[in-house]
N, C-alpha and C positions, 0 to 999 in steps of 0.2 A: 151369182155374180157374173153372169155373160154378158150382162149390157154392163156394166163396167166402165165407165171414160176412161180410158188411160191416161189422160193431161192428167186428170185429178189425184190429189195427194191418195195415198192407200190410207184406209182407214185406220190402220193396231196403230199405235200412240204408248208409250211409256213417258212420265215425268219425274225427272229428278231435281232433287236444290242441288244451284250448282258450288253451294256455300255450305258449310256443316253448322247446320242445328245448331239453337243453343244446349249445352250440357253435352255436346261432343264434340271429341278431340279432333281439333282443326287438319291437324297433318295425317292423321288416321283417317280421316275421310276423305282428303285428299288423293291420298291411296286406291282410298275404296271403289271412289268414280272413277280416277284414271281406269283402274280396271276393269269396272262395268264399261265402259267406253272403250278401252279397246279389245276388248273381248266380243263387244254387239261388230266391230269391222270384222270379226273373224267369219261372223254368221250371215250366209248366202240370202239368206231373205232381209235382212239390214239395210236400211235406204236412206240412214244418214239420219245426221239430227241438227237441230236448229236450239240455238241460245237466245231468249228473250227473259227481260224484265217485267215484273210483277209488280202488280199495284203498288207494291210495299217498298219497291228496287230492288228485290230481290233476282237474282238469275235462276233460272229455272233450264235446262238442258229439255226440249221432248226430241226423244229417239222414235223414229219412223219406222214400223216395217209392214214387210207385204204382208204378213200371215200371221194369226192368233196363233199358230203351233210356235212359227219362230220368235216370238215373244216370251212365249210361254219356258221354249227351250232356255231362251237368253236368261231369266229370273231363277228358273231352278241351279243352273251355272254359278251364278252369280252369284246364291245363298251360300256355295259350297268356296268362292274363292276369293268372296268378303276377309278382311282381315279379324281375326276372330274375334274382337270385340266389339266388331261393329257391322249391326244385321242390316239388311233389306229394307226394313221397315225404316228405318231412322232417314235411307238414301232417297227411298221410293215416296213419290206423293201421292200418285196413280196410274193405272191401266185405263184403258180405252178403246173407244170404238168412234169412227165417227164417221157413218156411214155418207158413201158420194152425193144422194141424192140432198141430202142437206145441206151442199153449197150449190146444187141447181136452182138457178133463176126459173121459177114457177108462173111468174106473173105473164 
């Protein structure tokens, strides 16, 4: 990753619904994102996240960071200070990668 653009977003990507699922509890997930959320501002390689709607109208949170470890760290964190009825999996849509070279203009 030496050649690198810096303007270009960094590639690790997290997505969350910024709504609770149907079949869970609304103010308990609530909770759970405020958490993941402010727990990813604690973490050094954390680069902020962006709120967009989904086809559906749905709000979707993706969280930005520089590095696959700081992401990685963020989700193991996260499973441990989830409110106990409510996992990862119900918060999380997906991980990702999106590497620079595929928003370079090739043409």
């Amino acid at each position: 990753m030496d050649h690198m653009n810096e303007e270009l977003p960094h590639p690790f990507f997290a997505t969350l619904w910024e709504q609770a699922p149907k079949g869970v509890d609304a103010g308990l997930y609530s909770e759970g994102i405020s958490t993941l959320i402010s727990m990813a501002h604690m973490e050094p390689d954390f680069l902020g996240y962006t709120i967009e709607l989904n086809d559906d109208g749905h709000g979707i949170y993706t969280c930005h960071w520089k590095t696959y470890a700081a992401l990685f760290v963020w989700l193991e964190k996260g499973k441990s200070l989830l409110p106990a009825r409510l996992s990862l999996d119900k918060c999380l849509i997906r991980t990702g990668c999106l590497w620079p070279w595929l928003q370079q203009n090739v043409a």
